[in-house]
Steps between C-alpha positions, in 0.01 A plus 500: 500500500618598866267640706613472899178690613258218315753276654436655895154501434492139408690392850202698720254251376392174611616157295282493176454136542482418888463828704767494691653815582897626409464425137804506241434692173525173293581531071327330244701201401364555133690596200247671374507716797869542411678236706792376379806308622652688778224791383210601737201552355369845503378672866170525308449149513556419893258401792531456872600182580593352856843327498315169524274568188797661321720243519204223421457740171849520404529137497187418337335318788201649448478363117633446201645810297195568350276459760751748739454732192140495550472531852770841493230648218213463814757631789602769247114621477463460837782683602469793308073509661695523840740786364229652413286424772403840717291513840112509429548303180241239518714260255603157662816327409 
């Protein structure tokens, strides 16, 4: 799946893992999210990522496989909470 406005939306929010602002919308490197060789995974599966955390991700620094798989699950919860996140809400991220 394509979606460019999920995609926008991702890019206004802060880095999932650090804070920093200007974040890249950043795809699961799962196959189970549908990555494949050469193959994005779908737009449903991405998170803001700074360029610094993205490429740390995309290289597995952060972790083995498995344990990058783990951590996208958490910044894929969390991201959607901030998608969904409106003014007055008294969640916390």
């Amino acid at each position: 799946m394509r979606d460019a406005k999920r995609l926008a939306a991702i890019r206004k929010l802060p880095c999932v893992r650090c804070g920093r602002p200007d974040s890249q919308a950043a795809h699961s490197n799962s196959s189970k999210h549908g990555k494949g060789r050469g193959i994005k995974s779908s737009d449903a599966f991405t998170v803001p990522l700074c360029a610094i955390c993205h490429a740390a991700f995309d290289q597995f620094r952060l972790g083995t496989r498995r344990e990058s798989e783990v951590m996208f699950e958490q910044w894929l919860k969390k991201t959607e909470r901030m998608l969904n996140f409106k003014d007055g809400d008294d969640d916390v991220f």
